[in-house]
C-alpha positions as CSV (number, residue, x, y, z in Angstrom):
1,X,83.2,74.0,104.8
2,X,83.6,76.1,107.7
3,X,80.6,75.9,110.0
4,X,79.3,79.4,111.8
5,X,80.0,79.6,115.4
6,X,76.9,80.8,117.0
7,X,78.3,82.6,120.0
8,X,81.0,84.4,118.8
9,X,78.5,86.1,116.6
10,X,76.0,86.5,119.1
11,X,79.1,87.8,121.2
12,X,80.3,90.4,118.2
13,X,76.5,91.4,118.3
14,X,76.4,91.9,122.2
15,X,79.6,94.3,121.9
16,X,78.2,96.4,118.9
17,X,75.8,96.9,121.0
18,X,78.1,99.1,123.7
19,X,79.4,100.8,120.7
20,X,79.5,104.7,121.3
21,X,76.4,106.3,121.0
22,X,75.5,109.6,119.8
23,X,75.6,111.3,122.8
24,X,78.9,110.2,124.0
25,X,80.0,111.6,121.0
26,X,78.6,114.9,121.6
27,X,79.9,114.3,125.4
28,X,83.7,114.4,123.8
29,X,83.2,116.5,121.5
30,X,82.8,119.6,124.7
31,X,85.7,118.4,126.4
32,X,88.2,120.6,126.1
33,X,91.4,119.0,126.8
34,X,93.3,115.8,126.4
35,X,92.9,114.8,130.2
36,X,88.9,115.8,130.2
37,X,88.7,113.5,127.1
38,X,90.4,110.6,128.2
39,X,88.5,110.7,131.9
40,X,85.5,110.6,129.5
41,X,86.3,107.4,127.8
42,X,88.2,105.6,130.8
43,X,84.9,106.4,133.1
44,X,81.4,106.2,130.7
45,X,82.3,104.1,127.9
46,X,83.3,100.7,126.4
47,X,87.2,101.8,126.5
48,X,87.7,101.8,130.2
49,X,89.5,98.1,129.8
50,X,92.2,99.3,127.4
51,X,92.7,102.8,129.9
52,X,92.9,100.6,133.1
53,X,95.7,101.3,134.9
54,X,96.4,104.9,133.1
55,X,96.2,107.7,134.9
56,X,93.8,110.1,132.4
57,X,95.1,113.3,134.8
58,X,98.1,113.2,132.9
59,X,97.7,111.9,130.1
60,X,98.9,113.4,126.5
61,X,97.8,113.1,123.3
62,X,99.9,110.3,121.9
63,X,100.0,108.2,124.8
64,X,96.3,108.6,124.7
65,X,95.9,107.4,121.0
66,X,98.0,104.8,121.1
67,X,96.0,103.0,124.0
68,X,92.9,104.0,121.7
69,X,94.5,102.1,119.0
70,X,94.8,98.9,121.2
71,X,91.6,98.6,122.0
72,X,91.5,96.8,118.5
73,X,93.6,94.2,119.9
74,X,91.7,93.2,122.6
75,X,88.3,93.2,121.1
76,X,89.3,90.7,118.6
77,X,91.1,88.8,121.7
78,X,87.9,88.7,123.5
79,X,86.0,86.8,119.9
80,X,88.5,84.8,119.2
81,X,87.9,83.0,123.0
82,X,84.3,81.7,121.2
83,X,86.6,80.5,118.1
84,X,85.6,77.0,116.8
85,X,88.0,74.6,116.9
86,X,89.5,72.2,114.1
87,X,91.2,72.9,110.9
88,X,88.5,76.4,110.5
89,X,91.0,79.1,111.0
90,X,89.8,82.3,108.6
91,X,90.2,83.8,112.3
92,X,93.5,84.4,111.7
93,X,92.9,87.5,109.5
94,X,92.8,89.4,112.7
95,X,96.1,87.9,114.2
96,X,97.8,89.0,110.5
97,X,96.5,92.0,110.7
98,X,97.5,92.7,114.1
99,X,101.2,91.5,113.8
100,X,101.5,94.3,110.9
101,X,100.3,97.1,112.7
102,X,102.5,95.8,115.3
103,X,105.3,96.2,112.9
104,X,104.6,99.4,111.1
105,X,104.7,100.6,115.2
106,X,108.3,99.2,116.0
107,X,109.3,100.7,112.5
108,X,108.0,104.2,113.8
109,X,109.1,103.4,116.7
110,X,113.0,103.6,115.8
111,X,112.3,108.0,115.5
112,X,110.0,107.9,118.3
113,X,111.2,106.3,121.7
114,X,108.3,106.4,123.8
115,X,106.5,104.4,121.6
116,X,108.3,101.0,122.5
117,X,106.2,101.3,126.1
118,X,103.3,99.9,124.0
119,X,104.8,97.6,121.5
120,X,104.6,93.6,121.7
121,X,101.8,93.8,124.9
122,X,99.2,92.0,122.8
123,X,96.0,90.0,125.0
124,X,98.2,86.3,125.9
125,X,94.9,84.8,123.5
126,X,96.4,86.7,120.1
127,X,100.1,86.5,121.5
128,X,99.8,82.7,121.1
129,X,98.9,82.6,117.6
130,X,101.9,85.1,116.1
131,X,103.9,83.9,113.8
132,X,106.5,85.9,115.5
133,X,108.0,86.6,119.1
134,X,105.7,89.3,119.5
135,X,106.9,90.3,122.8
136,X,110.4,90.2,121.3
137,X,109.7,93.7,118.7
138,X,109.8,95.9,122.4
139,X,113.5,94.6,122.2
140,X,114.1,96.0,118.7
141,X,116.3,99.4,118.1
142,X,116.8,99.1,114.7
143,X,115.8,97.8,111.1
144,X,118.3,94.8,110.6
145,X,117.6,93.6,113.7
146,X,113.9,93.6,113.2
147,X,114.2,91.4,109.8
148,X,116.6,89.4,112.3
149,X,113.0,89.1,114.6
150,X,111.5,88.4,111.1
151,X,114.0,85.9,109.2
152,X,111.6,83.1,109.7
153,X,108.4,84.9,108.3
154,X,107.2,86.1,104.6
155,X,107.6,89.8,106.5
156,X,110.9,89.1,106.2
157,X,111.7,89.6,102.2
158,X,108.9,92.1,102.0
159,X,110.8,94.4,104.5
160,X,114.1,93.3,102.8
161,X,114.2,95.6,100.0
162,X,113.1,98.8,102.1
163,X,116.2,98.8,104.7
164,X,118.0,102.1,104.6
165,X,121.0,103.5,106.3
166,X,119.2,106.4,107.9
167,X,115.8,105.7,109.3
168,X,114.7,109.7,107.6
169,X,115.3,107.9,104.3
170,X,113.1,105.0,105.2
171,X,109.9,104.8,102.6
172,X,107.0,103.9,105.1
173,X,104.3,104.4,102.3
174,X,105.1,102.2,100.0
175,X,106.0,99.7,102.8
176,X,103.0,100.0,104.3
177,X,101.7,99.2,101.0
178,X,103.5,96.2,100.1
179,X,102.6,94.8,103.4
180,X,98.3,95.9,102.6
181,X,99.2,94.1,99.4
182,X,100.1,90.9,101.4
183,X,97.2,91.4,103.8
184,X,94.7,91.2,101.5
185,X,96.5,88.0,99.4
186,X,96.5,86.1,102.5
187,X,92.8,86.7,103.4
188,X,91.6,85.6,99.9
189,X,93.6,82.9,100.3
190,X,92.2,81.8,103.3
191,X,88.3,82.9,102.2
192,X,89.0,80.4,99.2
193,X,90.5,78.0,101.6
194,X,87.8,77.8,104.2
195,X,84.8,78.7,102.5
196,X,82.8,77.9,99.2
197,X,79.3,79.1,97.9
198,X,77.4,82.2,99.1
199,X,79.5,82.4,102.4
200,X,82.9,82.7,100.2
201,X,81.1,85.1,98.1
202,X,80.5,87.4,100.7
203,X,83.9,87.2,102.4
204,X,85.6,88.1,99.3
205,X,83.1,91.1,98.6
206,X,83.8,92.3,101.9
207,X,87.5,92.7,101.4
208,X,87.5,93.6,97.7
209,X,85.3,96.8,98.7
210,X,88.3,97.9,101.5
211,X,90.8,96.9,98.1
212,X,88.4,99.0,95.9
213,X,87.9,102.1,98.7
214,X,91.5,102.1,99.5
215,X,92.5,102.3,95.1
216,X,89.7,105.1,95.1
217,X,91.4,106.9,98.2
218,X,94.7,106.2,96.4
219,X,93.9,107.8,93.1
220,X,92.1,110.9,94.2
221,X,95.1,111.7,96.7
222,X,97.4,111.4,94.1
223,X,95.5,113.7,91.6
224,X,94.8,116.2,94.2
225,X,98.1,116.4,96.2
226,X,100.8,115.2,94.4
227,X,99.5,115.4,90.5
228,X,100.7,112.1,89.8
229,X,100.6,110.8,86.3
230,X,98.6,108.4,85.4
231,X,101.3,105.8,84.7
232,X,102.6,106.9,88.2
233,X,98.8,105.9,89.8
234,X,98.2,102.5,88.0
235,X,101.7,101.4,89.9
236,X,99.8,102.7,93.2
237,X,97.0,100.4,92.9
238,X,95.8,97.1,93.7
239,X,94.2,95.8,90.8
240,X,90.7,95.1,91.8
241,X,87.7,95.7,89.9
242,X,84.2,95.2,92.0
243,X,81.8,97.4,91.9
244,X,83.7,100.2,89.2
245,X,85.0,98.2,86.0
246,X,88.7,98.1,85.2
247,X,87.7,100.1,81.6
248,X,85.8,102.5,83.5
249,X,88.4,103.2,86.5
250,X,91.3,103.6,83.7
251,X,89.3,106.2,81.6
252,X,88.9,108.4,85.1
253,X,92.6,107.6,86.0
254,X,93.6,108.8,82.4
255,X,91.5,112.1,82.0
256,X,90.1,113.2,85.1
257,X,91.6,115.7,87.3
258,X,90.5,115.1,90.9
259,X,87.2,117.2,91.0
260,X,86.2,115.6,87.9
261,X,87.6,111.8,89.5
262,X,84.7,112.6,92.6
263,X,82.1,113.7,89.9
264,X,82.5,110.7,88.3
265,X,82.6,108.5,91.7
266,X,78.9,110.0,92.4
267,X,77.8,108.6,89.4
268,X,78.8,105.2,89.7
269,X,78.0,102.1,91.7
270,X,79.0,103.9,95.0
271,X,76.5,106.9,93.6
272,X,74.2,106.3,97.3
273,X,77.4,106.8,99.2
274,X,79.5,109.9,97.3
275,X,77.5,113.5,96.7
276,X,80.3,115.6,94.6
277,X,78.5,118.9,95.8
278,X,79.0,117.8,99.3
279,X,82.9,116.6,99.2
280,X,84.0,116.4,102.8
281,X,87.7,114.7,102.5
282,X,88.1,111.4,100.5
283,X,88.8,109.0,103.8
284,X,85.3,110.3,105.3
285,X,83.5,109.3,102.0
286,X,85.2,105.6,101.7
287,X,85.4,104.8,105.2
288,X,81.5,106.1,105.2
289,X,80.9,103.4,102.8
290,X,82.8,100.8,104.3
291,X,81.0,101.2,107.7
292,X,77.7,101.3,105.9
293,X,77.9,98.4,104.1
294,X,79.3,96.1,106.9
295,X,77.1,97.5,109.4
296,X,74.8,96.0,107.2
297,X,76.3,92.4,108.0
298,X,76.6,93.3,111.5
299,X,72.8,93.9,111.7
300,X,71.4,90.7,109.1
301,X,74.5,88.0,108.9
302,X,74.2,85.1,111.1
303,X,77.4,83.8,109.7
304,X,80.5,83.8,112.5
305,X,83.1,85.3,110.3
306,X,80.9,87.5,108.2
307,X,79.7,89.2,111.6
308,X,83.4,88.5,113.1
309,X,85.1,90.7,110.1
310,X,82.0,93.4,109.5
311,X,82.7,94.0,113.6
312,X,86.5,94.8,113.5
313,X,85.4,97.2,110.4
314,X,83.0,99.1,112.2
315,X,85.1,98.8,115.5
316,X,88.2,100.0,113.3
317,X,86.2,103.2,112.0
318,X,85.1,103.8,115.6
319,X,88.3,104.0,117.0
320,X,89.3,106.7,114.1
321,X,86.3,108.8,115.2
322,X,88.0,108.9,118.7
323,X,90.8,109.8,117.2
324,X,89.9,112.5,115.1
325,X,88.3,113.9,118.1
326,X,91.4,113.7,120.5
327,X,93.2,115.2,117.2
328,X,90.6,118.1,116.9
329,X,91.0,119.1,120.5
330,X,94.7,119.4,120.9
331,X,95.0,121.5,117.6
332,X,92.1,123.6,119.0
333,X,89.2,122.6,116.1
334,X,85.8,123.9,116.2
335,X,83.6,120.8,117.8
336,X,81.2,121.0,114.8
337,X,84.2,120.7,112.6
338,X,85.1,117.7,114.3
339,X,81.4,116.4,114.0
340,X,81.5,116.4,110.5
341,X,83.9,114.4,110.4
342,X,82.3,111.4,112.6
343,X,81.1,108.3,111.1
344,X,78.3,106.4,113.0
């Protein structure tokens, strides 16, 4: 069994603790360009490391969200330095994790040119453990030579069957979801591996709610925005049943619309969580549950991993709130607009 490390919990605790605050969020929410917001965070706040060496004076919106993005990458770097070491290695969520989003970026990457700037500079810790030549993806210009970069790894054959003459005819949805879908079989794999008793138990629960919230996200999208069948929505899926059972998920996928879908999500086990009367957008209402229940962890779990994952969660849904602001501010959105969305 995999034994807790004590200071990379007590370290995931110590950086919650710099998390943004209430008033830095009201602080960004009055700026009123791209340049004011990025001063903001480079000068007052905990993402000054991943800004270093950016000049916020002319900064624009994409460059800005990218580096916003990275910050992921090197909070997980600096927990993974109070790793334990031996054969324990349900760490390595994070590094699978993090070589996908690298390679969903040199995939979008191929239509958008400045983006290769940022691609394969991961922190040397996480850099070590790839299974890949990370560096090697800022080299890569198009799609066979990335499953050339790949030929050695399992992203190899799940790419495969997605390569396309023209990168416009290039289905990133449903490669993005075949390679969530792969994601989450590794990390049950290595939560049955590494743990047993209450400690699996929990692991599993955590990532089978993100399965369960993403299905939910999945189906009401697809009833409200593309009226997608039902036959069309079970393909969508993962099929995961934790806290909604697979009967009861079915009937709503069969004979709900989507207004009906959320009525019946506020009356089921996520009823605390989801007010039908008070719909915001169905990403606020899942994430909002997601950060909830692992801030939970974050606050009580003196379990390493438990504390290790329910931090890259909550620092995950930070980083969109960031986002949503520097998004609300270049398309000129009211700042109470853009506080309703916030999730904290």
């Amino acid at each position: 069994m995999a034994t807790s490390n004590a200071a990379m919990a007590s370290k995931a605790k110590a950086m919650f603790g710099k998390r943004l605050t209430a008033e830095d969020y009201q602080q960004l929410l009055q700026k009123k360009t791209i340049p004011e917001i990025a001063s903001y965070l480079k000068n007052e706040t905990l993402f000054r490391e991943v800004l270093d060496g950016y000049s916020e004076s002319g900064m624009h919106r994409g460059l800005l969200e990218a580096l916003i993005r990275r910050d992921i990458e090197r909070r997980l770097s600096k927990l993974l330095r109070y790793a334990g070491s031996g054969d324990h290695r349900f760490y390595r969520f994070g590094i699978r994790l993090t070589e996908m989003e690298q390679i969903k970026a040199c995939i979008r990457s191929f239509n958008e040119e400045d983006n290769y700037k940022l691609i394969g500079k991961l922190p040397l810790y996480i850099e070590k453990h790839t299974s890949f030549d990370i560096k090697a993806l800022a080299q890569v210009r198009d799609f066979d030579a990335l499953l050339q970069l790949l030929q050695k790894t399992p992203y190899a054959e799940l790419l495969r069957p997605f390569a396309v003459k023209q990168m416009s005819d290039f289905d990133f949805t449903a490669c993005e979801g075949v390679l969530r879908q792969y994601y989450y079989d590794e990390v049950m794999k290595m939560a049955d591996r590494e743990f047993s008793g209450k400690i699996r138990k929990q692991i599993r629960e955590i990532f089978l709610t993100q399965i369960e919230l993403d299905n939910i996200t999945r189906i009401y999208r697809s009833k409200r925005y593309f009226k997608a069948t039902p036959q069309e929505i079970k393909r969508l899926i993962n099929p995961v049943y934790l806290r909604i059972p697979r009967r009861e998920l079915e009937e709503m996928i069969d004979h709900c619309d989507a207004d009906e879908f959320m009525e019946r999500l506020s009356k089921s086990a996520y009823h605390s969580y989801i007010d039908a009367s008070n719909f915001t957008y169905i990403e606020y209402h899942t994430q909002s549950i997601n950060y909830s229940l692992n801030r939970r962890h974050m606050m009580f779990s003196t379990n390493a991993d438990i504390v290790l994952v329910a931090y890259m969660v909550l620092s995950e849904v930070e980083i969109q709130n960031v986002i949503d602001i520097i998004e609300g501010v270049r398309y000129g959105i009211a700042a109470d607009k853009i506080s309703r969305l916030l999730i904290y």
